[in-house]
N, C-alpha and C positions, 0 to 999 in steps of 0.2 A: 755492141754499140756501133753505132753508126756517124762514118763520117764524109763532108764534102770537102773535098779539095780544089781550089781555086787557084791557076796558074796559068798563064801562057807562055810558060819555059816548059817545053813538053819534057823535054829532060829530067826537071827540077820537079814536075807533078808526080813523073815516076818515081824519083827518091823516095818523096815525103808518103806517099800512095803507099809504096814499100814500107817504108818504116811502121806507115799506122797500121798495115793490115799485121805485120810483124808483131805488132802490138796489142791485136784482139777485134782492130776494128773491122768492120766491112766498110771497104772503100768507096766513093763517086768520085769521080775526076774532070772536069770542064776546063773550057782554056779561054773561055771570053766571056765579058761581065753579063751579056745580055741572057745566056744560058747558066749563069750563075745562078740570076734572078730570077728565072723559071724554075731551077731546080732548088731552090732555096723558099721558094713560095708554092710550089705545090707536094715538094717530098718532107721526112720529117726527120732530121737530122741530130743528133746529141753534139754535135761539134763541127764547126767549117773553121777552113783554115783557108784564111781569102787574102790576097797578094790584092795591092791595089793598083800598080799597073796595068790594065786591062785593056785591049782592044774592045771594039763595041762601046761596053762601059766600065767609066774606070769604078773600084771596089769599092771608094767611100761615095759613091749613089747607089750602088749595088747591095751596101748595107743600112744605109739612110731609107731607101725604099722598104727594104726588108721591117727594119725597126716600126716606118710611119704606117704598115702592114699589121703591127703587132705582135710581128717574130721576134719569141725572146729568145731562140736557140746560140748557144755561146759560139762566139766568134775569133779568133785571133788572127790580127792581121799582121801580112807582110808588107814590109817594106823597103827597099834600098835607097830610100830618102830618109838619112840620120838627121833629121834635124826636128828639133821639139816641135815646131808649128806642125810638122803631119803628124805626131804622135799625136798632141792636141786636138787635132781635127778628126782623123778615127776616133780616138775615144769618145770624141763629143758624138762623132755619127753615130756611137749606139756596140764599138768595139770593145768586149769586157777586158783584153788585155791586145800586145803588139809585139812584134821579135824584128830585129833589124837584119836583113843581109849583108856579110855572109853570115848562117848561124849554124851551129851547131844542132846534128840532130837530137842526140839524147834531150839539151835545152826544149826542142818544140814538143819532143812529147812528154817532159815532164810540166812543162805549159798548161797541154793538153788534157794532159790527167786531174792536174790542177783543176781546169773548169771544169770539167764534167764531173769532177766532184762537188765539186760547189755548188750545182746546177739541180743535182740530185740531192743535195744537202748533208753531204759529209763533209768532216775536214779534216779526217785522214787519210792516207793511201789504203787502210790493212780498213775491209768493208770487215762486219761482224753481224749476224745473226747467228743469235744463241752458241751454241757449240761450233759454228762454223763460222770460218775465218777466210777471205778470199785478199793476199795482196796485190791490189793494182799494180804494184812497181816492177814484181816479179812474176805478174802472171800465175802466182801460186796459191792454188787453196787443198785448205787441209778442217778436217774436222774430228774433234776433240784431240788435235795434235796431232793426226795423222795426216800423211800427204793424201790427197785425191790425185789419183792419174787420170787427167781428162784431155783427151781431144780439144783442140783451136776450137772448134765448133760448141761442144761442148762447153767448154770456158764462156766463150762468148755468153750463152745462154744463161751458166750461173751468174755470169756478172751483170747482166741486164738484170735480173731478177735483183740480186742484191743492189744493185742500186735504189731497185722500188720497190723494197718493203713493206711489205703490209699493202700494196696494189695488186688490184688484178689485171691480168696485164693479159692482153685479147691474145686467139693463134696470132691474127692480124699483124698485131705490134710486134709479136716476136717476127715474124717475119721478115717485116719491114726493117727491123733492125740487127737482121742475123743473116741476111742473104745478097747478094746482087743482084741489083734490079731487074738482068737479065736471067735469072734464075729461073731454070723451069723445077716447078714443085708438084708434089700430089697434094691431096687435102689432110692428109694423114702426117706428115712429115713432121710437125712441131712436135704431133705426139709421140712419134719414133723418138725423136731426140730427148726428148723430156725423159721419158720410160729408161733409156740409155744410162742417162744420169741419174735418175732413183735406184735405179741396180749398184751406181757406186759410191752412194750415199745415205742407202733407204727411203723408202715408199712415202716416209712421213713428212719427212721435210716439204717438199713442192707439193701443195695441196692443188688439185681438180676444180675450179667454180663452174658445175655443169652450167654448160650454156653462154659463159662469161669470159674463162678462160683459166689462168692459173697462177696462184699466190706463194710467193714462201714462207711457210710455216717457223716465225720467231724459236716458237713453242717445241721445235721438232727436235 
């Protein structure tokens, strides 16, 4: 999964950057609303977390653009203005939910988990195809009751897949959502990683779409 962070407390970007990579995701981090809105309109993100403070511009134009754009990517915004008229005003902008400062971090990313669940169309933490079981809260999967020992990277990969079942999902997409932008790759890479995790899961599960890419098998 893939997420953008929006902050001009370079401090504070650091935390949360922390906490979500700590969490599975692959990070972006910008600190002014005008490069928010570039990186929010031409990358593809499963989750931004956008502070509406912003030099350049502030968040709720940043997400108002985004929206009149046709970006439906889920958003949660910050704010250290406790007061219901900005709650009211992000969520009119197009914000699916909001966290006031100070917050707690565990709160932002079970927030976070929250939408991109929703987003993918579950509404529980504990993803399930077939025998296999991936919990979002604890980063842990296991199939037919047994733990998987996987790699960050790995994880990552199982959990994109399980969130889009039954899609096939391009090398592309996986990359885009499994790498740092600055990431230098060969053209091979998704399928090392893939091959990785059928060795500790079997062959059948993650099906092959020559040409297309690759699905995970309900059925396997």
């Amino acid at each position: 999964m893939r997420a953008l962070v929006v902050e001009d407390n370079v401090q504070a970007a650091e935390q949360i950057a922390h906490a979500l990579t700590g969490h599975g995701f692959v990070v972006d981090v910008v600190h002014d609303g005008n490069e928010a809105w570039f990186q929010g309109d031409t990358e593809d993100y499963d989750i931004t977390v956008l502070d509406i403070g912003l030099p350049g511009k502030d968040g709720i134009s940043v997400l108002s653009e985004w929206r009149r754009a046709g970006n439906k990517m889920p958003v949660i915004i910050l704010t250290a203005r406790d007061t219901w008229r900005e709650k009211v005003s992000g969520l009119r902008a197009g914000a699916d939910d909001y966290l006031v400062k100070p917050f707690e971090m565990e709160e932002l990313l079970a927030r976070v988990e929250a939408l991109v669940r929703r987003a993918c169309g579950h509404a529980s933490s504990v993803l399930s195809c077939g025998e296999l079981e991936l919990d979002t809260a604890t980063q842990r999967a296991t199939l037919k009751g047994t733990h998987l020992d996987l790699s960050s990277l790995e994880y990552r990969l199982l959990a994109y897949l399980m969130n889009h079942v039954g899609q096939v999902v391009s090398k592309a997409t996986l990359t885009e959502h499994l790498y740092q932008m600055d990431f230098e790759h060969n053209s091979n890479v998704i399928e090392v990683l893939v091959n990785r995790v059928r060795k500790k899961m079997g062959t059948q599960h993650i099906q092959t779409r020559r040409g297309m890419g690759y699905q995970l098998n309900e059925k396997g």
